[in-house]
Backbone bond lengths (Angstrom), bond angles and torsions (degrees), N, CA, C in turn:
res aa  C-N    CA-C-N  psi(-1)  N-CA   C-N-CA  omega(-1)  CA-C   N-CA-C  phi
1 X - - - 1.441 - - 1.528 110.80 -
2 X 1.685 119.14 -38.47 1.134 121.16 -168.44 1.469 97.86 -68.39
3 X 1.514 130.77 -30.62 1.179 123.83 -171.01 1.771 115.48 -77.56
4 X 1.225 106.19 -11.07 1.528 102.54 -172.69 1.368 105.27 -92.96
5 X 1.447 117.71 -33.11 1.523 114.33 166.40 1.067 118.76 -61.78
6 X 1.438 134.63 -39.53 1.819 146.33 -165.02 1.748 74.90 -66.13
7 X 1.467 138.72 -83.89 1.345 159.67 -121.17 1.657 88.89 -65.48
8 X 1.802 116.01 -48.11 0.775 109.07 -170.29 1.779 136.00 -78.18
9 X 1.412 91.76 -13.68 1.269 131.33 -174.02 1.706 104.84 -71.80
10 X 1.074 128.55 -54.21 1.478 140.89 -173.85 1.403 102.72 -106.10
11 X 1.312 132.13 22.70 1.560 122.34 156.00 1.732 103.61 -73.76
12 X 1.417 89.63 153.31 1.650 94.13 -163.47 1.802 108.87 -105.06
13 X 1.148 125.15 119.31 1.288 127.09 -168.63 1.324 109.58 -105.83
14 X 1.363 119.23 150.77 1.525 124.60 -156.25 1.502 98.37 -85.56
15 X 0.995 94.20 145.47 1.947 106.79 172.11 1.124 104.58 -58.72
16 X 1.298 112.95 137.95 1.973 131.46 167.42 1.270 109.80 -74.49
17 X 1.435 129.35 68.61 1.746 134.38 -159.33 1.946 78.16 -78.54
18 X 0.880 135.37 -73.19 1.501 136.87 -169.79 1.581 106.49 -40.25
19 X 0.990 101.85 -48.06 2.267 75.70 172.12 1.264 97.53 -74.94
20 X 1.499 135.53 -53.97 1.050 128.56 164.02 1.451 111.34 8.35
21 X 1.611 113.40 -106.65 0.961 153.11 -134.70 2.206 91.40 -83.86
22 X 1.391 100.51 -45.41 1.735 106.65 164.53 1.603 105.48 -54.26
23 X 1.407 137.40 -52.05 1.626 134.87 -155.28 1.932 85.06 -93.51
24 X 1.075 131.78 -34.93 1.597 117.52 159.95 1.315 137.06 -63.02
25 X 1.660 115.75 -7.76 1.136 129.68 179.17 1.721 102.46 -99.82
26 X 0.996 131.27 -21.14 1.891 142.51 -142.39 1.449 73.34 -129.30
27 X 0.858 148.71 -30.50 1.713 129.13 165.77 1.483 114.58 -72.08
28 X 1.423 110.63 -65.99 1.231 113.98 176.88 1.711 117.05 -48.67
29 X 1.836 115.07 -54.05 1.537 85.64 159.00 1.113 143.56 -56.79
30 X 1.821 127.24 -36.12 1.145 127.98 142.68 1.938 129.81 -15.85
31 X 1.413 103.13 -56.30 1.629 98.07 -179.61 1.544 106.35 -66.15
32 X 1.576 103.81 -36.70 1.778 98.21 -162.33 1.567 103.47 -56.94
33 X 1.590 94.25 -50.94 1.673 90.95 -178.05 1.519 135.38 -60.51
34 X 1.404 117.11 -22.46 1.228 122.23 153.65 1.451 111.48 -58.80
35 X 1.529 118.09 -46.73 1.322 111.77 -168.68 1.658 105.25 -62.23
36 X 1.356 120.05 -28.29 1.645 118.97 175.92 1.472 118.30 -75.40
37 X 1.535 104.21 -28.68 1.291 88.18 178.13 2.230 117.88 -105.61
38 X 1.127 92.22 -17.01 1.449 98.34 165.73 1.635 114.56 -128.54
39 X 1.828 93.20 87.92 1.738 91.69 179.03 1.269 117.52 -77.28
40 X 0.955 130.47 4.33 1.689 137.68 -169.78 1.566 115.99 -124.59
41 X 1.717 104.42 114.04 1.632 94.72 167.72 1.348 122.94 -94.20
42 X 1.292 117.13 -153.66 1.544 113.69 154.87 1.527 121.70 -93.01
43 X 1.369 138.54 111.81 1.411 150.45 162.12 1.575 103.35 -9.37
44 X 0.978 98.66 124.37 1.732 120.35 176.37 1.325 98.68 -45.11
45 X 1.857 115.68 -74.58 1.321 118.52 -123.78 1.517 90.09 -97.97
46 X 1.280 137.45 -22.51 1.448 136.79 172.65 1.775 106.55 -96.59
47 X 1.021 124.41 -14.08 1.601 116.60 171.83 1.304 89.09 75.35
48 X 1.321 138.49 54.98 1.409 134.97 149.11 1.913 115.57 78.70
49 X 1.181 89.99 5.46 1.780 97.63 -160.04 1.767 98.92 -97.06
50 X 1.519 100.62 -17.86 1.620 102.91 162.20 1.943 93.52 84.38
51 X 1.511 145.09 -22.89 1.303 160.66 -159.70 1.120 104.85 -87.46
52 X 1.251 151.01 153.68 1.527 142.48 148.12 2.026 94.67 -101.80
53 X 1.160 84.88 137.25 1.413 101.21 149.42 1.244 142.66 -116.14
54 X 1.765 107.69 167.05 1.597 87.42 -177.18 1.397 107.45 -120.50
55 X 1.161 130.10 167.74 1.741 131.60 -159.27 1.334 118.19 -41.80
56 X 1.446 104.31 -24.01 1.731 105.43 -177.74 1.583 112.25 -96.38
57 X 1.587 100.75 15.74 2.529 100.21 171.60 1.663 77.39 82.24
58 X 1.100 160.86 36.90 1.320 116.27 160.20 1.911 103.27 -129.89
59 X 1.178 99.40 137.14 2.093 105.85 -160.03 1.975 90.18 -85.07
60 X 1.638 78.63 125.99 1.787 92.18 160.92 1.853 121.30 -115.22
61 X 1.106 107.63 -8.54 1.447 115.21 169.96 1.647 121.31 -165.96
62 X 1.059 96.48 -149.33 1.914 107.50 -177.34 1.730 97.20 -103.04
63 X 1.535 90.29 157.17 1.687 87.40 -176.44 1.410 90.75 -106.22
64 X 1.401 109.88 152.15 1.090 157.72 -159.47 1.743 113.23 -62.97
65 X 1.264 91.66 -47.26 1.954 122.68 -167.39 1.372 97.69 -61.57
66 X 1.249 106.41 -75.58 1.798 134.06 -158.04 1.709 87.60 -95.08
67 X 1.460 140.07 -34.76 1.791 111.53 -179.01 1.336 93.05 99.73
68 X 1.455 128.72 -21.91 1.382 128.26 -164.33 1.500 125.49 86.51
69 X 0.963 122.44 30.79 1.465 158.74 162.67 2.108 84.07 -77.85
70 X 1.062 109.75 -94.71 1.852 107.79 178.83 1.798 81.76 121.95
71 X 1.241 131.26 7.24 1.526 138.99 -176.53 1.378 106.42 -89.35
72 X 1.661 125.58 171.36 1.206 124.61 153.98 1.660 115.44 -167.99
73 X 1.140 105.31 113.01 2.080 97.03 -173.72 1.544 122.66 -42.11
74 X 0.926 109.97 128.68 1.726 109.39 -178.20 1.253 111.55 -75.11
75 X 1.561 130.71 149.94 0.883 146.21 -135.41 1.562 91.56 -89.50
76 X 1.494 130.62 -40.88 1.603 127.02 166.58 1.652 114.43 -60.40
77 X 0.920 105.77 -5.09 1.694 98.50 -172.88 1.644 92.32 -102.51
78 X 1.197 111.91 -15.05 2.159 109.85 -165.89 1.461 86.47 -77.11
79 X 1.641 107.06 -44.45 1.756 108.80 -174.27 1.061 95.13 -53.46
80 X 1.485 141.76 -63.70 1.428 124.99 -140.95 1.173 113.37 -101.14
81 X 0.999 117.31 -13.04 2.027 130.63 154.13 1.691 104.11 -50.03
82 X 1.516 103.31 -64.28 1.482 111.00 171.29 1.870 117.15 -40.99
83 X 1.139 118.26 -85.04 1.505 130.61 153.09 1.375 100.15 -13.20
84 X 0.998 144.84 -80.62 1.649 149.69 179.92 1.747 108.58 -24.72
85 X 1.884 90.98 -75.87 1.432 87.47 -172.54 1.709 123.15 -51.29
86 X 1.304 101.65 -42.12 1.452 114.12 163.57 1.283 122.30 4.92
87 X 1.741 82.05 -93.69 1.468 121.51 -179.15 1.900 111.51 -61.88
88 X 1.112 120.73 -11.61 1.471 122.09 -149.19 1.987 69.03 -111.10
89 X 1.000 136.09 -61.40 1.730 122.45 -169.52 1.081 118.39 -83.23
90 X 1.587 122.00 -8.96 1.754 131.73 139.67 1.555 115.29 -31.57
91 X 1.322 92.35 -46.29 1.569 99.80 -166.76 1.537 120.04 -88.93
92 X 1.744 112.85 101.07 1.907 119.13 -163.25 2.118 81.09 -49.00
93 X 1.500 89.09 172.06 1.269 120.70 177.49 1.208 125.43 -67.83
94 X 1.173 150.75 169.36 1.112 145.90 -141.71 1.603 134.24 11.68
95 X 1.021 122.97 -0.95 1.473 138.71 152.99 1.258 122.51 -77.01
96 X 1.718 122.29 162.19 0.864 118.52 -139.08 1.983 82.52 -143.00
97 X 1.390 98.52 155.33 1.278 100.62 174.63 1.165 127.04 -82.57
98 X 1.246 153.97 116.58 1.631 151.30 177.81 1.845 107.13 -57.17
């Protein structure tokens, strides 16, 4: 008996590549669509506050990164900005995109 449980125990079952590959697809639409509807995060190096500081908390100008905006385009929206222009000087003049 002990052997049919051990046997059954370490049989080897195939990877679930399809949820897999389904919960990698439902993310990626997930990011795009955030990336369409919120193209802007908060700036790394000022924490969104748009200020630079200096080691001791106290602000001497605008940061540098963001201009002072404290914003910064996300890296899915550069793709699809990119992709855009692309496609937008693909397309001769007076025509229209389908």
């Amino acid at each position: 008996m002990r052997d049919v449980i051990a046997a059954a125990a370490t049989q080897d079952r195939p990877l679930p590549w399809g949820w897999f590959l389904g919960a990698l697809v439902v993310a990626a639409v997930g990011y795009a669509a955030s990336c369409t509807w919120w193209a802007f995060a908060h700036c790394r190096r000022c924490e969104g506050s748009g200020k630079r500081k200096r080691s001791d908390g106290k602000v001497f100008g605008i940061c540098r990164r963001c201009k002072g905006s404290g914003r910064r385009l996300r890296i899915g929206r550069r793709v699809w900005n990119r992709f855009a222009k692309v496609r937008r000087d693909g397309i001769p003049k007076g025509r229209k995109a389908k």
